[in-house]
N, C-alpha and C positions, 0 to 999 in steps of 0.2 A: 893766685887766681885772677881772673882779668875780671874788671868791672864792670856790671852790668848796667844797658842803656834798654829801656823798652820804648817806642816809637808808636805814638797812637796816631794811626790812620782813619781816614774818614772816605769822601770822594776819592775818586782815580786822582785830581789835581793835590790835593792833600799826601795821600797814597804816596805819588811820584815823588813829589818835594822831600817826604820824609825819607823815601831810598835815596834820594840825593846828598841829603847830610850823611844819610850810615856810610856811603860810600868816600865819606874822608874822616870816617871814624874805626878804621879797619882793626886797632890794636884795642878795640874793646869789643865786648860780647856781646850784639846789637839782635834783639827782639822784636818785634812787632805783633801790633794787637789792634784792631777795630775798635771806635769808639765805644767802652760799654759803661754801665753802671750796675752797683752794688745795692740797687734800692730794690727792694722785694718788685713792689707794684710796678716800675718800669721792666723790670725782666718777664712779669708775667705778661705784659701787654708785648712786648715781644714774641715771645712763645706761642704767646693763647690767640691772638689778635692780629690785624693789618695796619693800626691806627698809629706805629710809626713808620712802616715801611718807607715812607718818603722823608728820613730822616737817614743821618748816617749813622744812625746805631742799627739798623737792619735794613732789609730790603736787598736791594738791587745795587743799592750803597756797600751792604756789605760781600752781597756775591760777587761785585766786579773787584772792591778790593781785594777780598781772600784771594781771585783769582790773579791779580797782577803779584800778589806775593808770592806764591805760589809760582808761578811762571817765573821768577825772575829769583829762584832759588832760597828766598827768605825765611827765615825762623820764626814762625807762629807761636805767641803763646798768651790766646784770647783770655783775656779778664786776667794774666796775669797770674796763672796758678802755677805754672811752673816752678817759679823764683822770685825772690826777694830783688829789686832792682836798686841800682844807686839814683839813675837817673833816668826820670821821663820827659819823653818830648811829648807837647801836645799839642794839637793843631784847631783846638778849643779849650777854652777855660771856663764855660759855660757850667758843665755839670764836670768836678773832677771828683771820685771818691775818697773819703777821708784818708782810707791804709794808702793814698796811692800818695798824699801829702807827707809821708815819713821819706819819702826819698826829696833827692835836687829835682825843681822840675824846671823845664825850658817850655814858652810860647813861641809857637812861631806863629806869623799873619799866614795864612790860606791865601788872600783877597780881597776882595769888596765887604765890606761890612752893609748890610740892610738898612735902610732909613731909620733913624733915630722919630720914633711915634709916640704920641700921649701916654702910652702903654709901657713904651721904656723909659720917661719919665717917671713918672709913677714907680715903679720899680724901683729904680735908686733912690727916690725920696722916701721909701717905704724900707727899704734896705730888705728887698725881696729877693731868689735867687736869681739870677742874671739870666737864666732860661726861660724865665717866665711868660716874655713875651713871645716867643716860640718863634726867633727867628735869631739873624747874628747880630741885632744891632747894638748888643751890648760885648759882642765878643772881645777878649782883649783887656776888659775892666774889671775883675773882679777881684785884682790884686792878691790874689792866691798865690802862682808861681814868682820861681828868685828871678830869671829872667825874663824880659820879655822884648823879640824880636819883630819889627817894627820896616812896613814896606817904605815908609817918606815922614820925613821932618811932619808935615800935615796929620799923617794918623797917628805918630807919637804925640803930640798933641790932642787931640781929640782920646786918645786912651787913657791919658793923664787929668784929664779936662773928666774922664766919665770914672775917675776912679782909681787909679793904679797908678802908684809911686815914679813919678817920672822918672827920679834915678835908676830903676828898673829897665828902663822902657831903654833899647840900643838901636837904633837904626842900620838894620844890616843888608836891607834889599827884599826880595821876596824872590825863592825859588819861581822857575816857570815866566817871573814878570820881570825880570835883570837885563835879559840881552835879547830885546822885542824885536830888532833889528834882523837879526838873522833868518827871520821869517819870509823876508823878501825869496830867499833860495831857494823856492820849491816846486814842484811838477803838479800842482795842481791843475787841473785842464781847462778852466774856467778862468776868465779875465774880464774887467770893465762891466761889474754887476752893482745893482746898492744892495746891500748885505742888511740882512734882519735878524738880527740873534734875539731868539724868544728867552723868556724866565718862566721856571718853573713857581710860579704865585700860586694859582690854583692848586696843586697839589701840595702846597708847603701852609696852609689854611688863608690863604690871601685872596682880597677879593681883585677880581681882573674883567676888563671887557675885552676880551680878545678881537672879537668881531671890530669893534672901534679903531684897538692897535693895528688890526692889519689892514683897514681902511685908511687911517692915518701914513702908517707906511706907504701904504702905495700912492696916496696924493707925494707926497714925499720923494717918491720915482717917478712919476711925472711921464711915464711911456718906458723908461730904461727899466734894462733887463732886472729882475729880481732875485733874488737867492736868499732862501730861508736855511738858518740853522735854527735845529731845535735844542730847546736844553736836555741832558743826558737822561733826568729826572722826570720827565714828560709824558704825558699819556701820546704815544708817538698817533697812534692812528686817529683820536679826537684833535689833536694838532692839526694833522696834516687834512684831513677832511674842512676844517675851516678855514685853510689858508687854499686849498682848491674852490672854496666856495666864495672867497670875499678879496681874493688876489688876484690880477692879471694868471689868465689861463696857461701860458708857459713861463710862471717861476718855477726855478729850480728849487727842490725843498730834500737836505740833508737830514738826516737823524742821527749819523755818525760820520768821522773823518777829524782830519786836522782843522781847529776852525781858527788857528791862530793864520793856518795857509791862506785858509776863504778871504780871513780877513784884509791878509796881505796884497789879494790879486783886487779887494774890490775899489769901488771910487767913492763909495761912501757909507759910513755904518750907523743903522738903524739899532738900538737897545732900549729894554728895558730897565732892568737893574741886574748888571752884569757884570762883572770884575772884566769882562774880555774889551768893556769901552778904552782900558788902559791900554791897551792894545794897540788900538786904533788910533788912541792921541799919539801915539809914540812915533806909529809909524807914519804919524802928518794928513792922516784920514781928517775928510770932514765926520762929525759923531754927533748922532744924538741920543738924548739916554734922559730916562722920569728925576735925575739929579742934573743939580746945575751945573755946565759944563765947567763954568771958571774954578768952580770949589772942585770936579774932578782934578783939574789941573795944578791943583796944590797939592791935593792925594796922591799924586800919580809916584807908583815906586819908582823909585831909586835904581835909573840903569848903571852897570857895574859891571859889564862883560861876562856876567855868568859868574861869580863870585858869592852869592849868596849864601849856598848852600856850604861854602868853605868858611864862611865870616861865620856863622850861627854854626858850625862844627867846633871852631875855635870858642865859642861862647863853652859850649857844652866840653870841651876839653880844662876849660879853666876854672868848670863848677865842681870837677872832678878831680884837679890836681891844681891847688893854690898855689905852686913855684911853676905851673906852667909859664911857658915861653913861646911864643913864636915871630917870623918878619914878614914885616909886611911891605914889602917895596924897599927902602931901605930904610926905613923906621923897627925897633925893636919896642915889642910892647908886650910889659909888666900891666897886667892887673892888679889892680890894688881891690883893698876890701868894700870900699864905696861903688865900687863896677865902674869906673868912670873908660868906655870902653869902646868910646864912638871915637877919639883917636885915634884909634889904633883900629880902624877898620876902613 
């Protein structure tokens, strides 16, 4: 029987990343399942409640993921009940349930990690659960899984630095943020804008002055044209009601589309805390964003031609069969039992 791989998705960006590994893992049995957990009280606040819907264990998180799986043919098997697995992917290490620790498990980076706050302090000096702060700025350190896949030398560092066995930690790119380049190619209609990608803070318990940011932004545009994306997560019509009220009169204001496209056509990008600022450094944007730009520029993943999702496939093929083999260019690379495996990638 072939071996089984379960894949926990989260966002549509997580969501895609993980159908991108499955799809150079084809001679195994590959699964997929929403982020859930086994704790009584978070299942009933699910069920019973609204108070995580802006979370990817439910909501509009998980309607849009079921539905991209679903559309694009995938094997559902939520919370895991179907089968015993060999190996999970996770695309959080935040909350993992214990049964799901008897199998291999793989980390891969999403993204941007959330500001590291007095709160996620605390937490690690406390040795509290790494969710506690209720955001990702602990994502990646809890040192649970065997691997962990890693966007730039810079957040390998900082996940090691917050917790998690550096020998672990492999730098293999990050699906979605590998080959930023190719974004230039698109038929978007829109050119020569300053782009404003909003974050969902407010709805993730953060506090925000919107009003401020989009007064800020617009000294910032200085008369040029405007174009709002909003975040997926968003209360779209309290958004877009304030960015009519406190924004030049005809900015443009998206709530869905390619924003990696928006990004590509605009002349300058306005964020808050968004993983899409990587985006824009890549593609030689002027950026601003509530983190420093020079430490983005350390963080920034690891362009690699789209290779990502092949390097962390080959991770998860070697957690599965120890005389794996594969080449990489024209280097042939044996893992050994220390993982020593940024070599060979």
């Amino acid at each position: 029987m072939r071996k089984k791989i379960l894949f926990i998705a989260g966002s549509i960006n997580q969501t895609s990343q993980m159908h991108q590994i499955s799809q150079h893992l084809s001679e195994y049995d590959c699964w997929f399942s929403q982020l859930f957990s086994d704790l009584k009280l978070i299942n009933w606040l699910i069920d019973n409640t609204s108070i995580l819907n802006n979370t990817i264990l439910s909501g509009q998180f998980k309607k849009n993921s079921d539905k991209y799986l679903i559309d694009n043919g995938l094997k559902i098997d939520y919370k895991a009940q179907k089968h015993q697995y060999d190996l999970v992917v996770y695309c959080t290490d935040l909350h993992i349930p214990k049964r799901m620790r008897k199998a291999k498990l793989v980390w891969v980076q999403e993204g941007m990690t959330d500001k590291y706050t007095i709160i996620s302090a605390i937490t690690k000096a406390l040795s509290l659960p790494t969710v506690f702060p209720l955001n990702t700025s602990l994502n990646g350190t809890s040192n649970i899984c065997d691997i962990y896949c890693a966007g730039s030398e810079g957040y390998k560092d900082q996940f090691s630095k917050l917790g998690t066995n550096e020998d672990k930690i492999v730098v293999t790119g990050i699906p979605n943020y590998d080959n930023i380049r190719q974004y230039f190619d698109n038929d978007f209609p829109h050119r020569n804008y300053v782009m404003v990608a909003t974050t969902d803070m407010r709805e993730t318990f953060r506090i925000e002055n919107r009003k401020a940011f989009i007064k800020k932004a617009s000294k910032i545009a200085d008369g040029r044209k405007m174009l709002f994306k909003l975040h997926p997560n968003e209360d779209f019509d309290r958004a877009e009601a304030e960015i009519r009220k406190y924004a030049p009169k005809d900015s443009l204001v998206y709530r869905t589309g390619n924003t990696n496209h928006m990004i590509a056509n605009c002349t300058e990008l306005i964020t808050q805390y968004s993983t899409v600022v990587y985006i824009g450094l890549a593609l030689g944007k002027k950026v601003h964003s509530y983190f420093n730009i020079d430490k983005l520029k350390q963080m920034a993943p690891i362009q690699n031609g789209g290779q990502s999702a092949l390097n962390i496939a080959n991770i998860c093929r070697r957690l599965l069969d120890p005389e794996f083999e594969f080449e990489n260019q024209s280097e042939t690379c044996i893992y050994q039992d220390n993982f020593e495996l940024a070599n060979c990638l």
